[in-house]
Every structure is written in structure tokens, then in C-alpha cells.
N, C-alpha and C positions, 0 to 999 in steps of 0.2 A: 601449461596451456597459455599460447597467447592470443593477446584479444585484441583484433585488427577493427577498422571504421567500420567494416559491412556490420561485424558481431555488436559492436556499441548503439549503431542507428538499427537495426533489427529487437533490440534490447530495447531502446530507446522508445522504438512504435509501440513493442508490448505495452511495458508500464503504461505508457496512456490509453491504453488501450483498455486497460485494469481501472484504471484511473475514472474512465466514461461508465463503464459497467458499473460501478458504487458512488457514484455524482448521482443519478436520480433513476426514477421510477422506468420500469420496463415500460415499453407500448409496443402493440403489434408493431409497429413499423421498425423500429429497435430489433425488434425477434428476427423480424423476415430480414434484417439486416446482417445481422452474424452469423443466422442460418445459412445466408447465399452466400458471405466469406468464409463459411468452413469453419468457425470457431470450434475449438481450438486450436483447431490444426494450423488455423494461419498465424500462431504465435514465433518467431523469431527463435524460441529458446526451448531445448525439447530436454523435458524431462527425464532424468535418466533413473533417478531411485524410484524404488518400487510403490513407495507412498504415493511421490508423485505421481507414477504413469498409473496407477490405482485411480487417482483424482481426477488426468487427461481425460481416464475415459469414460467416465461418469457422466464428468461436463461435457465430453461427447457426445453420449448420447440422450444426454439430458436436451440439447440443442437440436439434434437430428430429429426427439419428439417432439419438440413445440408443434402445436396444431398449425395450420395453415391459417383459418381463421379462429382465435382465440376468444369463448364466449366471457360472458360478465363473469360467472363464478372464479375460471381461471384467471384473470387477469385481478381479480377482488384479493385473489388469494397471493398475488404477487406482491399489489399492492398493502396486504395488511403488512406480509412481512417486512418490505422496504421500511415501513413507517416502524414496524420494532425495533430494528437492528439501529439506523440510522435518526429515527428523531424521536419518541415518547419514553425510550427506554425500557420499553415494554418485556424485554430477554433479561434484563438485567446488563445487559451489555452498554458501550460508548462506542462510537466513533473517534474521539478524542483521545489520544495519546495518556492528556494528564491522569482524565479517567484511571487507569489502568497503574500507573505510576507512583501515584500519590496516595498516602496512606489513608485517605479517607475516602477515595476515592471523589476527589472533586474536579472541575474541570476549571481550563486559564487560570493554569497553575506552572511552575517551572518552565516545563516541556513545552508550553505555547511562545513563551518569551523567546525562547532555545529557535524554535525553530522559524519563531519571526524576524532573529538574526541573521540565522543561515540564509535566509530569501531575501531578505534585505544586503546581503554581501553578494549576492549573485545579481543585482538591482530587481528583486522581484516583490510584492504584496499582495496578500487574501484585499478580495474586495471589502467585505466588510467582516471583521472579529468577532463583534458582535452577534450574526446570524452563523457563523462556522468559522472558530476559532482557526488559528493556525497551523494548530496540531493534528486537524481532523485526518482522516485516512485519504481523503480524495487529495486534498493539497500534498501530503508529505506523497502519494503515487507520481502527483505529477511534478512534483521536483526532483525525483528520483528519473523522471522523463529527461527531464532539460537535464541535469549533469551527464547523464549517459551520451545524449545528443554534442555536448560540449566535449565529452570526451574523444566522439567520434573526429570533430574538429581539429583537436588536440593532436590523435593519434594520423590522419591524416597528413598535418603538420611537420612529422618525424621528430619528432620533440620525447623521447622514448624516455628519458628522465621527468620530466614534465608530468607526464602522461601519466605514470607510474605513482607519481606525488599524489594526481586527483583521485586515481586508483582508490588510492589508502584512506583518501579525505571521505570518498564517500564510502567505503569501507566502513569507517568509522559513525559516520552517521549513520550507518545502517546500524550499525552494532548496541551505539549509544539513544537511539532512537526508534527506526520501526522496526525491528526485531525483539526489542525489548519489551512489546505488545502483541504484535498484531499473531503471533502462536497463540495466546491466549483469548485474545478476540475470535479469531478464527474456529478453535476449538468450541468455544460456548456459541456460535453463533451455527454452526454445525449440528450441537446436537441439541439446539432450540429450537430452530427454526421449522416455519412449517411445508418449506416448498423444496424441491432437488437443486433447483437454480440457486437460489441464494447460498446452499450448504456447501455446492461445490464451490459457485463463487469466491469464497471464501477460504475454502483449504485451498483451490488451484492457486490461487494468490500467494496465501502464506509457501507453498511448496515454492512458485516459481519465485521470490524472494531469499526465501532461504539458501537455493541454489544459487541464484546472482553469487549472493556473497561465498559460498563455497568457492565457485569458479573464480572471483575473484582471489580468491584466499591461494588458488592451485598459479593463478598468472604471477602472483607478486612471488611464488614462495614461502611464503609468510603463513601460519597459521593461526585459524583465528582465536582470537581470545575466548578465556571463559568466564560463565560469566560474574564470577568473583572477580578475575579481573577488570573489566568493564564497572562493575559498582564500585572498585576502588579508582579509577580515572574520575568516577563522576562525583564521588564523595568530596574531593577539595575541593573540587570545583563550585560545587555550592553551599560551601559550607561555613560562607559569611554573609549568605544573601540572605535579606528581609525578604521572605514571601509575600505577597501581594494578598490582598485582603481575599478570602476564598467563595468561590462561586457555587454552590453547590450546581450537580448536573441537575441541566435544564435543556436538554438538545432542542436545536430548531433544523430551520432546514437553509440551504444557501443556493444562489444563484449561479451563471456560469463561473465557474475559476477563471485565476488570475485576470 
């Protein structure tokens, strides 16, 4: 399979697309907003395993039923969930990468520093770490935006060696990064949560991730690592580092990105 400009910037709109949907709280206007664009249907990337297209059409019709006018109770009921998943920690869940990663499950841990590198070599930074660390899920969506968008750049270019390299690059962040959570998060946040929106939310996301990198996996040839091998690339790698003094999870909430 090869993956031309229109495939990369169609790609490119999802993720942020994903990215807006787990940054903050639903409101009617938000609903009446992805109801009128057809969500899901106006995603760029159509699922094709059966998990997936299981989950398309959940969150399809999960979306076709939002009321027109949404009273207090439903919208109370949206809101308690946002506030579990993403800040009180109320599921048992994180937002935060480290969460998930690190053995005691603490957060601005390894994974935050990691990925405040990668955005920092791209010239990019979280507004404030403090209020939503680096690692959170909405930052690592929308940088997964911008390299796609780059790639499109890229691959328009005719640079097909080039192009192939970032391929791999984010190949690998995905790999060593939000894959290495966000099935887990996804999962528990699924069978906690108490509304249809947030559960699909969440598996559609994880599905259409998971296939990125497939697809990606089918353009290079390449297949993807497993993931013994992925914990053995990450093992040297830190494996003279002074961990940073540990924070235990304490979620808050954050502002527009970047």
C-alpha cells in the first residue's frame, strides 16, 4: 500500500479531529457540531477489521442519537464522565502516558521528558506541564496530527526516500509511545465508563491508531515489531537515566494546546 498527500492530510484532519473530542468537555453546540459533519463517517480513514467497523458503528449511532436539545441530566452525565477519565481519576484510569508505563504508576515520569523532546525537535511545546503534562493523550493526538500533515508536505515534495524515513520515525513513536498505552486506557475506560459516547470515544480512537500503524507497517514492508522487541530498544536506552523525583497522579485539567 502506498500512502500519497491526500492519504497523509486526510489522516492528518482525523487525528485532530480525535485530538478536539478528548481536550474538553462536550456542549450542545460541540454535539450539534459532529452530528451535522456525519461523524464518523467524515473520518479520512475507514476501518476495515471487524473490531473496528464494530466500534464505527456504535459511535455512529451513538451520534445520530444525541438529542437535539440535550437536558441537565444528559449533559451532567457526560460531564461527570469527562471529569473521570481525564482529571480526578475517578476510573482508575490517566490520561498520561507515564501513568500507564511506569511501575508504580506515577505520572512526569520518563514518557513526559520523551515526549517533550520529540516536540521540542519538531520546534513545538505543551503550554503549561504543570496543568497537562506532555505525555497526556490530547498532546501526543495532536502531534501525531502535525507529523502526518509534514508528511503530506514531504510526500508531495517527491522525496520518496525522505518520506519513507519519517514513515518509520513515527512508526516508532507510535510503537514506543501511544500504543504502548493507550489499548489499555481504552479498554478500562470502556468498560468504566458510564455514558456510550466516551466508550466509543475511546475504542474508535484506539482502533483507528492501531490501523495507522498497520497501514503504515503494509507501505514500508516492514513489519511491525513485537512487543518484546520494542521493550528491548527502550531498555538501553534508559538505562543510565536518574529518574526525576516522582509525582504521584494528581490530574488537572489544561487549556487550548499548543
Amino acid at each position: 500500500m502506498k500512502l500519497d498527500r491526500d492519504t497523509a492530510l486526510a489522516w492528518s484532519e482525523d487525528a485532530a479531529t480525535l485530538a478536539l473530542l478528548h481536550d474538553r468537555e462536550l456542549t450542545p453546540s460541540v454535539m450539534t457540531g459532529i452530528k451535522a459533519i456525519g461523524f464518523p463517517d467524515n473520518l479520512g480513514m475507514v476501518l476495515r477489521e471487524e473490531r473496528g467497523r464494530q466500534v464505527f458503528e456504535v459511535m455512529r449511532e451513538t451520534v445520530v442519537s444525541f438529542p437535539e436539545v440535550p437536558d441537565t441530566a444528559y449533559m451532567d452525565n457526560l460531564a461527570a464522565d469527562f471529569a473521570a477519565i481525564y482529571l480526578t481519576g475517578a476510573l482508575d484510569v490517566s490520561p498520561f502516558e507515564s501513568f500507564w508505563v511506569s511501575d508504580e504508576h506515577l505520572v512526569c515520569q520518563e514518557a513526559m521528558f520523551d515526549m517533550r523532546e520529540l516536540y521540542a525537535a519538531d520546534g513545538l511545546a505543551v503550554p503549561d506541564w504543570r496543568k497537562r503534562p506532555d505525555d497526556h493523550l490530547v498532546f501526543q493526538l495532536q502531534f501525531l496530527a502535525k507529523r502526518l500533515e509534514r508528511h503530506a508536505t514531504g510526500t508531495a515534495a517527491g522525496n520518496a526516500g525522505a518520506v519513507n524515513d519519517q514513515w518509520r520515525a513515527l512508526a516508532a513513536i507510535l510503537d514506543q509511545h501511544l500504543l504502548r498505552w493507550l489499548p489499555d486506557f481504552a479498554a478500562r475506560v470502556s468498560k468504566r465508563c458510564g455514558t456510550e459516547f466516551y466508550a466509543s470515544l475511546f475504542l474508535l480512537t484506539d482502533a483507528w491508531c492501531e490501523q495507522l500503524r498497520d497501514l503504515i507497517a503494509r507501505h514500508l514492508g516492514e513489519p511491525r515489531p513485537s512487543e518484546e522487541e520494542i521493550e528491548a530498544i527502550l531498555r538501553p536506552r534508559h538505562l543510565d537515566e536518574v529518574k526525576p523525583e516522582p509525582i504521584r497522579f494528581m490530574p488537572g485539567s489544561g487549556g487550548p494546546s499548543w
